[in-house]
N, C-alpha and C positions, 0 to 999 in steps of 0.2 A: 437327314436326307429323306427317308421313310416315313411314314405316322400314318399310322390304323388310328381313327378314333370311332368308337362305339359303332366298330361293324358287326354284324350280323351277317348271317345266312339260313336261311332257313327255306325247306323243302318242302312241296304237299305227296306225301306219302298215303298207305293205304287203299281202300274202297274208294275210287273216285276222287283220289284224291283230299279225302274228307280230313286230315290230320295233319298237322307240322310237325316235321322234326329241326331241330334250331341245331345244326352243323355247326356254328361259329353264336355264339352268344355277348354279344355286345364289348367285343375286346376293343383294350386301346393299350397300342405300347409304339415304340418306336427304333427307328434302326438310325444309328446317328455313322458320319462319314469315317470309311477305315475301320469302323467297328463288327464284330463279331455277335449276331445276337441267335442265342436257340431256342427253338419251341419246341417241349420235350412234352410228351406224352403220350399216352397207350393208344393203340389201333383205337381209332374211333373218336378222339379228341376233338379230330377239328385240327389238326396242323397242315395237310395235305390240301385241306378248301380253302384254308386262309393264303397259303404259295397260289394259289391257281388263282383267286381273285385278285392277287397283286398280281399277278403276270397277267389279267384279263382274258384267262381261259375259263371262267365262272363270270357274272355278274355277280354283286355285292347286293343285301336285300334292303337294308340300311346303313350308316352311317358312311363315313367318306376316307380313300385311302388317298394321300397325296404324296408326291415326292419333289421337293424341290420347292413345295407348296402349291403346287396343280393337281385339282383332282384329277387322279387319271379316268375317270370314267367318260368325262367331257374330250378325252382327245379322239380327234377322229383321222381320219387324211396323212396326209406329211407329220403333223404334230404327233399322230401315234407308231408311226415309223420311227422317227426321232424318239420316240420311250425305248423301244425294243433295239437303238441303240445303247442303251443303256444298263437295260433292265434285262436280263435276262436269267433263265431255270433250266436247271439237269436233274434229273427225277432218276429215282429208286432202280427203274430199270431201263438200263443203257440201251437193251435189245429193241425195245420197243421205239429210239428212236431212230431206227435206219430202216428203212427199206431192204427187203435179204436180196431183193434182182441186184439192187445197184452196189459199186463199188464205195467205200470210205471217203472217198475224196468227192461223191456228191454232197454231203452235208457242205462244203466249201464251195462250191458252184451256186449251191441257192442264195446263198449268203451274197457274192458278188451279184448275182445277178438282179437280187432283193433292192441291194443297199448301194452296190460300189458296181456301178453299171462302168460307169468312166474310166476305170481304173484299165490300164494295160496288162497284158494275159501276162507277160514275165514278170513285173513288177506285183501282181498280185501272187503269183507262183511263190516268188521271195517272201511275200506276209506272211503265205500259210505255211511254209517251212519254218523260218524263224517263230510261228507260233507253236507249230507241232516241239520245236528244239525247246522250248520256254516252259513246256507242261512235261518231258523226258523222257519225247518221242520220237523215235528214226524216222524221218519221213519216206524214206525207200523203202522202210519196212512195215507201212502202214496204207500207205496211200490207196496203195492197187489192190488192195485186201476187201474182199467180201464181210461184212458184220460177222460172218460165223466162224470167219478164218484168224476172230481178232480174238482175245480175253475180256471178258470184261473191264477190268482195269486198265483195259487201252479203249474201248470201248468212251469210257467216261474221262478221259485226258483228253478223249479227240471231243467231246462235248465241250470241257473246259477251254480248248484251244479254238475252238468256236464261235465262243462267246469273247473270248479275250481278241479276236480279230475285229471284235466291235466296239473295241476297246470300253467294255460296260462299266459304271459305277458302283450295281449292286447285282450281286447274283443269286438267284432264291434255290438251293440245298437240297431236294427235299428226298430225305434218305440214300444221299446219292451213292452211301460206301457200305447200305446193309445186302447187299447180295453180292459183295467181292472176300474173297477168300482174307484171311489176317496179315498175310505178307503185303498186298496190295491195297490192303487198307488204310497202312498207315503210311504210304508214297503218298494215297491221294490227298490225307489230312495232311500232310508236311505241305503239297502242293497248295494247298488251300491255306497255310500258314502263311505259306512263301508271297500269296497275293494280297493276304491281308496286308500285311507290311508294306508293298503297293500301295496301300491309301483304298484298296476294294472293298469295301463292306458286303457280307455276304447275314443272310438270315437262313443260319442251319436249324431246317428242320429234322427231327430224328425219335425216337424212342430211346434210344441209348444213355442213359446220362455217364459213362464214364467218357464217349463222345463228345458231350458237350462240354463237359469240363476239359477239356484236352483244347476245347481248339476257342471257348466263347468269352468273351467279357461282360453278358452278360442273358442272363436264363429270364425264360420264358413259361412258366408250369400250366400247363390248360389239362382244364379235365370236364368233360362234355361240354366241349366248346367253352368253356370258361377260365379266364386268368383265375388261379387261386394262389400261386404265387410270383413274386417276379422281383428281380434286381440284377445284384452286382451277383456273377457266376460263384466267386470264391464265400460270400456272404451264405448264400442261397444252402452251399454247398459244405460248408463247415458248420453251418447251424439250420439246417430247414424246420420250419416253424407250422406249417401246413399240417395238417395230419394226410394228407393225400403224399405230398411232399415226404415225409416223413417216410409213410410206405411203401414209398417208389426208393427211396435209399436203402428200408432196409431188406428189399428184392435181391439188391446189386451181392451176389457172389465175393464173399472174403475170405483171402485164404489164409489168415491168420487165426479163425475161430471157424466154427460150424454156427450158422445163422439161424435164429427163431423161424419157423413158419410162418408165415404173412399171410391172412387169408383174405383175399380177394373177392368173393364169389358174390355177383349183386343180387341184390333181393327184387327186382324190377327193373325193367327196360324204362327208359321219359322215350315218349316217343311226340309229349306236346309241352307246352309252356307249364314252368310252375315257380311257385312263388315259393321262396326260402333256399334255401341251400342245397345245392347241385349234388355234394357230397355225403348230405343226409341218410342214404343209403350207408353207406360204405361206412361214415364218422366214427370210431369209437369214441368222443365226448360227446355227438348233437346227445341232445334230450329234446323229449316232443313237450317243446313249449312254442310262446310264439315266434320269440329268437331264431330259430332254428329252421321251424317248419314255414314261416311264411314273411320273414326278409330276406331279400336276396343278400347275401353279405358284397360290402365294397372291400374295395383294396387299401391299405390304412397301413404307412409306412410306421415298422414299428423299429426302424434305425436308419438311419444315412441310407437311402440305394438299397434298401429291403422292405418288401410290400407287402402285405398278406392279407387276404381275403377269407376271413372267418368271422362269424359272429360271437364265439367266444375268445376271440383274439388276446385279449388282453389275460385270459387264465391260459393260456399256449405257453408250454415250456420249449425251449429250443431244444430239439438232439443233437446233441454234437456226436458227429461222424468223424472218421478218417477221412482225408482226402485223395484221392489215386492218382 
């Protein structure tokens, strides 16, 4: 349904503008129908620019994102109304998408008024209850409620019930359960189970990986803005083969041992284009040869549905983890 191929984003930063930074670094992956896909990676990755140019709240700097096999960049008019039936995003912070004057049931008014002008005022009253009752919300006890009167966690249902009046295809994630407490966290992944099954494809973005393995079929690993790994969820995740990959697992808190130190701390900012490996910084195998420092490594499936982008790939031992 989805396909990012070799987009890019990049910003002039700086004095005047005088420097790029490459937000999104020539990714291609794709989100196929009913399917669950996540792009996991640390503040600053590049997950949060790639959601917003698929939803065309950014331009893209290069390559083409299409759904259906249309780039969306060419919709303009009707055609692009007709996307954002479709396509639709609930972002990290719920608060930010309401108005604190207006009452909860204006998000549901623009929406009619946007999209379903024709529709009769009781007949649409009916949609948006049976939608709010479908995401495991009272509608008498939400409606008339001010944003600040709500939780979060209702908050972001009433987003989801939102979008699902638009009866969407794809919904883009993007950190939508990191500021809700742990009781309400896992309502809203069941919820988002519950749609998959639907036939919805959604593309969770997150930092989380115990997240994405909970809810994806299949991982996403960007690290400044670059794929460095990617497949099948369970693959990725019972043997990450990345040394980025690798150190982002063994971050993850287990409470069956006390966990090695992982040190993180980069030696340099990229703040413009370079040639070789993104990870070069951080790698405990790069070696300064030319391998390393000046080919960008590609993606090179080293089994069924598992990709990995390193230049010494072929000496990468897989870690096998637990799975949670």
């Amino acid at each position: 349904m989805l396909k990012l191929e070799n987009v890019s984003k990049i910003y002039q930063v700086g004095t005047f503008g005088g420097k790029e930074l490459r937000a999104v670094n020539d990714v291609t992956f794709d989100v196929g129908d009913g399917e669950v896909v996540s792009v996991i990676g640390e503040s600053g990755s590049g997950k949060s620019t790639i959601g917003k140019m698929i939803l065309r709240l950014i331009p893209r700097t290069t390559g083409t994102i299409t759904v259906d096999g249309v780039d969306i960049s060419t919709l303009k008019g009707e055609d692009l109304r007709n996307y954002y039936r479709k396509v639709q995003g609930v972002f990290q912070d719920p608060f930010s998408s309401y108005n604190p004057i207006f009452k909860a049931d204006r998000v549901f008014s623009i929406i009619k008024d946007e999209f379903f002008p024709q529709v009769p005022a009781d007949e649409w009253e009916g949609r948006v209850r049976n939608s709010l009752k479908s995401v495991g919300l009272n509608p008498d006890q939400v409606l008339d409620k001010f944003p600040h009167q709500l939780s979060g966690g209702q908050l972001q249902r009433l987003l989801i019930a939102r979008a699902l009046l638009l009866d969407i295809r794809l919904l883009i994630a993007d950190e939508l359960i990191s500021m809700l407490d742990a009781s309400t966290r896992i309502d809203v992944l069941n919820l988002l189970a519950d749609l998959k099954s639907t036939g919805l494809s959604i593309l969770f973005i997150t930092h989380d990986l115990s997240l994405g393995y909970y809810l994806s079929d299949r991982s996403v690993i960007l690290y400044r803005g670059c794929i460095v790994e990617m497949g099948s969820t369970e693959k990725i995740y019972a043997q990450p083969m990345h040394p980025y990959t690798q150190m982002l697992m063994s971050a993850v808190p287990r409470l069956d041992r006390k966990w090695d130190k992982t040190s993180v701390e980069l030696k340099s900012e990229l703040t413009g284009p370079r040639t070789g490996c993104v990870y070069f910084d951080r790698c405990p195998v790069a070696e300064k040869n030319e391998e390393c420092t000046n080919d960008r490594p590609v993606l090179v499936e080293v089994e069924p549905d598992h990709f990995v982008a390193c230049c010494k790939c072929a000496e990468l031992q897989p870690q096998a983890t637990l799975t949670t």
